[in-house]
N, C-alpha and C positions, 0 to 999 in steps of 0.2 A: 745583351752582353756589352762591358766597356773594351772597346779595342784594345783604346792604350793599355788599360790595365793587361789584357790577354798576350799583348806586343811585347810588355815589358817584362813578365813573367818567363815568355818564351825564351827572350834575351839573357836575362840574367840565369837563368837555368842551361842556356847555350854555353855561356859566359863558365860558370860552374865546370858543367863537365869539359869544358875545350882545358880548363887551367887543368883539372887532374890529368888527361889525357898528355898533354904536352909537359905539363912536370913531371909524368912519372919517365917520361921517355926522355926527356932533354936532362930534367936536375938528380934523378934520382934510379940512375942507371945500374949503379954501383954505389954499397956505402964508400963516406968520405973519411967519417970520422964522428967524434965524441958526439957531437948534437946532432948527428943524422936522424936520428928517429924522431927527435922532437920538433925536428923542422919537418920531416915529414908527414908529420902528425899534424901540425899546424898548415901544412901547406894542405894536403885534403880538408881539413876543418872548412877554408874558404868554402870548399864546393859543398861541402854538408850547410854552411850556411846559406849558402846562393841558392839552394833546392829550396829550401826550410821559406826564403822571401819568395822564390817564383810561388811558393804551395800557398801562401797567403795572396801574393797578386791574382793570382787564378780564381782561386775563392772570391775577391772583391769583387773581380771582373765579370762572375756571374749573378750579382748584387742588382737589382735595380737600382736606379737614380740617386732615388730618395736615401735607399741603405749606405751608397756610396758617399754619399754627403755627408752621412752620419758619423760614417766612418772615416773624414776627408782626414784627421790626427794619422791616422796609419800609415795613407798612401803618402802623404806629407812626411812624415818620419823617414820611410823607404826614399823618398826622392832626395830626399839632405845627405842621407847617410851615403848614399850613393854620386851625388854629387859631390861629397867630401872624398870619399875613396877614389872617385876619379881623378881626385887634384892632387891625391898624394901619388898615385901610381904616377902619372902626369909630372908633377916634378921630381918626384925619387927616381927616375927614369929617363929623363930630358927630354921626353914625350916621343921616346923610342919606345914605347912599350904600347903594342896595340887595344891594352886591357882598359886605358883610362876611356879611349869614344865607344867601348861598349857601357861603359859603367854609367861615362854622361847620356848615352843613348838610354838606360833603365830611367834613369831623373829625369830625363825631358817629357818621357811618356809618361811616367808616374806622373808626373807635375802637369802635364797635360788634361791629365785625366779630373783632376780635381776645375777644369776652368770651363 
């Protein structure tokens, strides 16, 4: 089993459900108004996707070596995309938002996993 890979899966699947858990209770208490539902929609989407990468980290991470190498495009895709999303929440945020050092925490381990 690759750690990182199992580390970063766990993470980002954390990451997922802490966001729906705390959006539905802090942003989405009461509707607001006209795009409520689509923001709402959008904003679980996040966690439906962060499931959907840990379900794939998971699967690499039980991969031998050799498959993991094979596969190094994947974990490589997942660490950029994740390293990107960090930089935005990061500055869209003023690095008041605790979500970008988990996001760079999934990249390093992904990215780790490939070295």
């Amino acid at each position: 089993m690759n750690y990182y890979l199992a580390g970063a899966g766990l993470l980002v699947a954390l990451v997922g459900a802490i966001h729906s858990i705390l959006g539905q209770r802090m942003i989405f208490r009461e509707p607001r108004g006209r795009y409520t539902g689509i923001l709402w929609a959008t904003w679980h989407l996040a966690t439906v996707l962060s499931w959907g990468v840990a379900a794939i980290l998971f699967w690499l991470a039980r991969q031998n070596e050799a498959t993991i190498r094979s596969l190094a495009p994947i974990a490589c895709a997942i660490a950029v995309s994740m390293a990107a999303s960090a930089a935005l929440v990061c500055i869209g945020t003023h690095g008041r938002h605790p979500g970008w050092a988990a996001l760079l925490g999934v990249a390093i381990l992904s990215y780790l996993a490939l070295t």
